[in-house]
N, C-alpha and C positions, 0 to 999 in steps of 0.2 A: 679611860679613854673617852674623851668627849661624843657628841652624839656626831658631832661634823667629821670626823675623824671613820668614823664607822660606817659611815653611808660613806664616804670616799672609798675606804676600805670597801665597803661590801661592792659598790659601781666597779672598783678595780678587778674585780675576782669575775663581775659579770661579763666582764669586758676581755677579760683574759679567757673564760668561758668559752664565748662566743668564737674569740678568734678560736680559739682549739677545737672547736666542733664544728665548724664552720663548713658549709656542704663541701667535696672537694674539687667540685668545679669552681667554686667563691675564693676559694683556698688559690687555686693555678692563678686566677685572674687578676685578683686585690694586687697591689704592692704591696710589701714587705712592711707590718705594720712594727712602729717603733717600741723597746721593751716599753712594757710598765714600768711606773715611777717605783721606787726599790721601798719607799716607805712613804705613808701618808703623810709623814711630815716634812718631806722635800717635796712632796709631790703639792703640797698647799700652798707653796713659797714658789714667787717665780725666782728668779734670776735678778742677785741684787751686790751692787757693787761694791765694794771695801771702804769708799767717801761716806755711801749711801749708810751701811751698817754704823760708822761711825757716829754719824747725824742721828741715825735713830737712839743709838746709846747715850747721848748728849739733851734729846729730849727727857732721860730722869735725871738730869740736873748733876751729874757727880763733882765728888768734894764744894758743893754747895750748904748753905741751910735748907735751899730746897729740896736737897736729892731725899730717893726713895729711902726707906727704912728697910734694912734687911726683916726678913720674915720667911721661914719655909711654908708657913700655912695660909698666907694674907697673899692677896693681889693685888694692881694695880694695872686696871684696861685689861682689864682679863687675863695676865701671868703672872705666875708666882711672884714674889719681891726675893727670890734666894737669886743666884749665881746662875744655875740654867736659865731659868726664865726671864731673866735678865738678858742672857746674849742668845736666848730664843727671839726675845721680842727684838731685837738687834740686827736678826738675820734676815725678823719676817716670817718668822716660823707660826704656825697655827697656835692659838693660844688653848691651853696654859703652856704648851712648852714639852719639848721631851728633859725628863731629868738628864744630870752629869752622863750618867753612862748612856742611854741613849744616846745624846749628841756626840758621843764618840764611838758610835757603834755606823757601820758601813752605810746604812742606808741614811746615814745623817751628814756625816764626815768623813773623810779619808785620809787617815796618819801620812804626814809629810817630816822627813828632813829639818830640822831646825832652820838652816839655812836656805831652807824655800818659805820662809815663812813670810806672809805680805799682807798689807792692811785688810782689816777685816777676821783674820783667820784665829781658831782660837788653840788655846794651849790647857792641856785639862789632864786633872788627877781624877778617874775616873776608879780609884779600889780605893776601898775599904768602906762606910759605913754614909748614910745621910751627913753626916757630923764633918766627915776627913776630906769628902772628897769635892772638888772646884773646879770651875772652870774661870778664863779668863779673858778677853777680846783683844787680841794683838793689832796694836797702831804701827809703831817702830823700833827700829833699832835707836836708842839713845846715841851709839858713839861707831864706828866702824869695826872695833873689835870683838863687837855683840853681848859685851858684858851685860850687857843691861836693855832692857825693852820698856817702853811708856804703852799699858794697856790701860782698859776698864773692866772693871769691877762689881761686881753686888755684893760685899762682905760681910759677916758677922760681925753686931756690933758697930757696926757706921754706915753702912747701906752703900748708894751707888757711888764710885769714887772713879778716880782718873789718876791712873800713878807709875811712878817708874817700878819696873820689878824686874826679880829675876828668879823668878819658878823655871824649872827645866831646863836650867843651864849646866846643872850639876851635872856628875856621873852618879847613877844611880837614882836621879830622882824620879818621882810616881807621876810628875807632868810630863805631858809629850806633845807635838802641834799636830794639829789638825786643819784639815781644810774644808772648811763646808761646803758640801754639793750643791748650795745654792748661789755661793758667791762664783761670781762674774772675771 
């Protein structure tokens, strides 16, 4: 966990603190203060739009000679070069990024419908090992019948890409969509 990440965290818990001890004449009078952010890494991300996520995932160049090199251990502006950190840096998430399953865990994301699914939003195989599991940044639907979506990418073996896919279409597959709590 970064050091920025833990003073957020530790100010959240003080903050939660306070309100909860709070004298109970302070308590009657205050208005209703709003929850705490569910996790420091929505809570470090304002609110950013599906063009906007786009734009940032197009700053590592995909299916260029310039794009980024996959890597699980190397960075790039401070986030991983794998598949999370990739559509961490995408969303505006605090860097390095929450891994795969973080970002599909509650206080990052919330499982939607295939058929809600809108630019920006991602679609992620969040079991089995560092090796199996992916995420991916959903653009659009290719054609009306949904067979197919144009997302982006950070892959093994050729780095940041832009490509038509069809992860999570199947029955039975290990992708599902996701909506991040930061998109707009």
């Amino acid at each position: 966990m970064s050091a920025r990440r833990s003073s957020l965290s530790i100010s959240a818990m003080a903050l939660a603190a306070a309100t909860v001890f709070a004298p109970v004449s302070a308590q009657a009078s205050a208005p209703a203060a709003a929850p705490a952010a569910a996790s420091p890494a929505s809570a470090l991300a304002p609110a950013i739009s599906g063009s906007e996520v786009l734009a940032r995932a197009e700053t590592w160049h995909p299916h260029t000679d310039q794009r980024i090199p996959y890597s699980q251990t190397a960075t790039h502006d401070g986030y991983r070069t794998d598949c999370s950190g990739y559509a961490s840096m995408a969303l505006g998430l605090a860097a390095p990024g929450p891994n795969t399953v973080g970002l599909a865990s509650s206080s990052v994301s919330t499982p939607i419908a295939l058929g809600d699914l809108v630019t920006g939003d991602l679609i992620i195989d969040s079991t089995g090992d560092s090796n199996t599991r992916h995420v991916v940044i959903f653009e659009n639907w290719t054609d009306s019948s949904h067979s197919a979506y144009s997302a982006y990418e950070q892959r093994g073996g050729y780095g940041t890409d832009h490509r038509t896919l069809t992860y999570g279409l199947t029955s039975g597959s290990e992708f599902h969509p996701y909506h991040p709590n930061v998109l707009s």
